[in-house]
Backbone as CSV, one residue per row, in Angstrom:
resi,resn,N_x,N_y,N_z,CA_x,CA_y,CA_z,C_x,C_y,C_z
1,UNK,62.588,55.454,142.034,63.984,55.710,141.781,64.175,57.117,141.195
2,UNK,63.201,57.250,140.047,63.594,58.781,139.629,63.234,59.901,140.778
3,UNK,62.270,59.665,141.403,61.757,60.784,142.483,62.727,60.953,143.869
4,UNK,63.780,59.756,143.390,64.727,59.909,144.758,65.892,60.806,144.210
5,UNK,65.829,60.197,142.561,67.184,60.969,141.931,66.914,62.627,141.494
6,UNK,65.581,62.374,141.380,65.320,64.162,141.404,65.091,65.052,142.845
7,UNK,64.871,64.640,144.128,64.730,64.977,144.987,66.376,65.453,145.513
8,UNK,67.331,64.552,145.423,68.598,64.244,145.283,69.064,65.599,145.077
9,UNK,69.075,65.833,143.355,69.251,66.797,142.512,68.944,68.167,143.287
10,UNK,67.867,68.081,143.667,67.387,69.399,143.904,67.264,69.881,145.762
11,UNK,67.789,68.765,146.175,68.655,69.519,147.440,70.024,69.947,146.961
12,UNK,71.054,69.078,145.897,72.020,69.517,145.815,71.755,70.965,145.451
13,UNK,71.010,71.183,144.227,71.086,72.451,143.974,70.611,73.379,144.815
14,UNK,69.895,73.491,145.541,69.323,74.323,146.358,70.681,74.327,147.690
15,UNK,71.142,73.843,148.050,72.317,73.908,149.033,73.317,74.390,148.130
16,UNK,73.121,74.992,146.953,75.000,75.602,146.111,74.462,76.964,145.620
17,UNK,73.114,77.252,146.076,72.664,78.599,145.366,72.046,79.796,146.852
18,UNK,73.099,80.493,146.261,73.462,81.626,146.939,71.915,82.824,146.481
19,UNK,70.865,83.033,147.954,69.754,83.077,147.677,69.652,84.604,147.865
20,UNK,70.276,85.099,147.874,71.156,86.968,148.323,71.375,87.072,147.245
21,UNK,71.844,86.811,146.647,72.779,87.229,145.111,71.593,86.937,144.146
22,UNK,70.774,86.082,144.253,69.704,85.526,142.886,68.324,86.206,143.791
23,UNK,68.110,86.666,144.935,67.052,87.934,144.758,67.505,89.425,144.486
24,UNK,68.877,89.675,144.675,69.482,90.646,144.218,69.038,90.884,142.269
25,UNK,69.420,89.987,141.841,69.069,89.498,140.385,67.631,89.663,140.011
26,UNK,66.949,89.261,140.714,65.139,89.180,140.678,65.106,90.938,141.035
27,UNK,65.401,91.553,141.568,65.271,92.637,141.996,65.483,93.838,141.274
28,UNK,66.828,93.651,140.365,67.384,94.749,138.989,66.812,94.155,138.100
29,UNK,66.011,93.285,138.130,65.496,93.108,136.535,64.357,93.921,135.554
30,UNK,64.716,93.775,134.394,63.159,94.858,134.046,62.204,94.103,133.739
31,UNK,61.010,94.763,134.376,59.931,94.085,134.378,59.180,94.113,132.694
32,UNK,59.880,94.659,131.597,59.374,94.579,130.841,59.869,93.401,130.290
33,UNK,61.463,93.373,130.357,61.606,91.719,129.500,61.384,90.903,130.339
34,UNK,60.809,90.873,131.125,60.377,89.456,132.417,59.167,89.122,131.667
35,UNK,58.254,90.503,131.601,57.045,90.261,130.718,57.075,89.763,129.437
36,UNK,58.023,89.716,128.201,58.276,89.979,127.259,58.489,88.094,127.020
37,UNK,59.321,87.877,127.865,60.189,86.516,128.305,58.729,85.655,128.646
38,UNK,58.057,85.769,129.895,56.847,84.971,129.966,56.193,84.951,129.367
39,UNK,56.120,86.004,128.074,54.570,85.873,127.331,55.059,84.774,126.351
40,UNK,56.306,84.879,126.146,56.891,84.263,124.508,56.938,82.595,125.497
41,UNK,57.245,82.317,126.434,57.232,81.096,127.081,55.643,80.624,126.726
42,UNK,55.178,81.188,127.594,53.627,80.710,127.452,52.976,80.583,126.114
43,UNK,53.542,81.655,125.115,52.929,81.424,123.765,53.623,80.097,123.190
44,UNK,54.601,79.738,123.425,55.548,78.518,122.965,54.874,77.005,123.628
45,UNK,54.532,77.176,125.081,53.755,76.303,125.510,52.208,76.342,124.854
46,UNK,51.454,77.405,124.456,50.437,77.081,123.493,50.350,75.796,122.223
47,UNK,51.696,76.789,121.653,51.934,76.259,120.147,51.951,74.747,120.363
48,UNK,52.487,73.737,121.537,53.080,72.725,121.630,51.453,71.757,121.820
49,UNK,50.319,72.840,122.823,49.555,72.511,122.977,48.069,72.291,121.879
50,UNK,48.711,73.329,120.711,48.125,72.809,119.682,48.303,71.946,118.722
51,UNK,49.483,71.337,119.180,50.237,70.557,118.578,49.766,69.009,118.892
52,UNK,49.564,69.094,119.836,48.682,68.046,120.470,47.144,67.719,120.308
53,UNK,47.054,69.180,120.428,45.693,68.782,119.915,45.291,68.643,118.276
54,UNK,46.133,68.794,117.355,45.772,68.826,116.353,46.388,67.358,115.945
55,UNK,47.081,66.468,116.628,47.830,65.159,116.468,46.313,64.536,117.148
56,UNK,45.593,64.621,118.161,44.517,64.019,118.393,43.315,64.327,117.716
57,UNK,43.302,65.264,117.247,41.952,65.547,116.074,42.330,64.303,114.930
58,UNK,43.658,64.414,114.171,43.540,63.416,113.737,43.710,61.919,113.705
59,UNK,43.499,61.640,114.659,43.329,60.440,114.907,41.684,59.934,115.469
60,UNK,41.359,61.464,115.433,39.714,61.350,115.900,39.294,61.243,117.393
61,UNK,40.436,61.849,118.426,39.991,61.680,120.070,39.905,63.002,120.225
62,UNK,38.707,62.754,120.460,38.151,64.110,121.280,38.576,64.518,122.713
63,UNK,39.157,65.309,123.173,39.578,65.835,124.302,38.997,67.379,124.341
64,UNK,38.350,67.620,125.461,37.874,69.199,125.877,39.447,69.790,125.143
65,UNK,39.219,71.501,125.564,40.307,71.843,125.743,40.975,72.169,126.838
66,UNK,40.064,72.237,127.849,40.460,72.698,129.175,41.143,71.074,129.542
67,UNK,40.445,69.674,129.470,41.090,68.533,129.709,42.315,68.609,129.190
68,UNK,42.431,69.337,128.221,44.294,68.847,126.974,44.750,69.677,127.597
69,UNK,44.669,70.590,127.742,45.477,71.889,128.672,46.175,71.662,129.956
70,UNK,45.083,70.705,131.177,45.543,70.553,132.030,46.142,69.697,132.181
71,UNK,46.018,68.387,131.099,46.799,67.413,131.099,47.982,67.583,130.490
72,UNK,48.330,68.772,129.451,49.809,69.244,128.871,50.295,70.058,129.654
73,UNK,49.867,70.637,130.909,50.651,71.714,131.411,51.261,70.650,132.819
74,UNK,50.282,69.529,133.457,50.953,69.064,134.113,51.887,67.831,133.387
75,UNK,51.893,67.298,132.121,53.136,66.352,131.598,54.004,67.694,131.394
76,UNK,54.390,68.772,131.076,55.098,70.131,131.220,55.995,70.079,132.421
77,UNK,55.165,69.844,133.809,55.477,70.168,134.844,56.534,68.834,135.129
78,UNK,56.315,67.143,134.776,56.798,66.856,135.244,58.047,66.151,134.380
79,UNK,57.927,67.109,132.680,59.873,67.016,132.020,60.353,67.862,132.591
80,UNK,59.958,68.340,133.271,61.147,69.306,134.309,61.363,68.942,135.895
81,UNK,60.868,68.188,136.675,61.153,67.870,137.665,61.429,66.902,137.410
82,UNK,60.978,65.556,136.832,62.158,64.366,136.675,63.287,64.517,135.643
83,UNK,64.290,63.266,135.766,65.639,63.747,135.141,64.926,63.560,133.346
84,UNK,64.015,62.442,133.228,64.265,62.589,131.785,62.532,62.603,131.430
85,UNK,62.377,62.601,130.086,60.773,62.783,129.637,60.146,61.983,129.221
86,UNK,60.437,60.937,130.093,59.800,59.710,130.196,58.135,60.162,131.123
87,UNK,58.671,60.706,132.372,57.123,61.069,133.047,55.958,61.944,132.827
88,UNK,56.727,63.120,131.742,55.736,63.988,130.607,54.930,62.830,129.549
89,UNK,55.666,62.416,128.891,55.115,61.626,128.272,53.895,60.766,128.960
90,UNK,54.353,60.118,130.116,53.466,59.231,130.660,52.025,59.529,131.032
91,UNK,52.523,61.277,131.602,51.002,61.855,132.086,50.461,62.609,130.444
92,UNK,51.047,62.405,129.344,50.061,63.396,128.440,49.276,61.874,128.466
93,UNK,50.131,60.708,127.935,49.219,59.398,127.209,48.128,59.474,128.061
């Protein structure tokens, strides 16, 4: 049900976005705050990821870090493609 209601979603949006005008946009931008913007994203997705890992240290589960990483970047991936964060959640547990 959610993968129909997000699939849904994201034809609507993709059929109302004018793809001329938003590479026009991609195009004047400066590449320094693009850089500036992704680093502070990614450092924010760190912080969250140590956040996790320091909630499983204490409780005493050992997880690699490369395992916690890939398992927080894909529960990441999917509070943003489904409608709510029910399926992040599901893939960190």
């Amino acid at each position: 049900m959610k993968i129909s209601i997000t699939l849904a979603l994201l034809i609507f949006l993709f059929s109302k976005t004018d793809f001329k005008s938003l590479s026009s946009v991609f195009r004047s931008a400066d590449a320094g705050d693009l850089f500036i913007a992704f680093s502070v994203f990614l450092f924010l997705y760190f912080l969250g990821l140590l956040r996790w890992r320091l909630l499983l240290n204490a409780y005493q589960v050992r997880v690699s870090f490369g395992r916690l990483s890939s398992c927080y970047f894909a529960s990441q991936f999917f509070n943003l493609v489904l409608p709510s964060t029910i399926g992040g959640d599901a893939v960190r547990t």
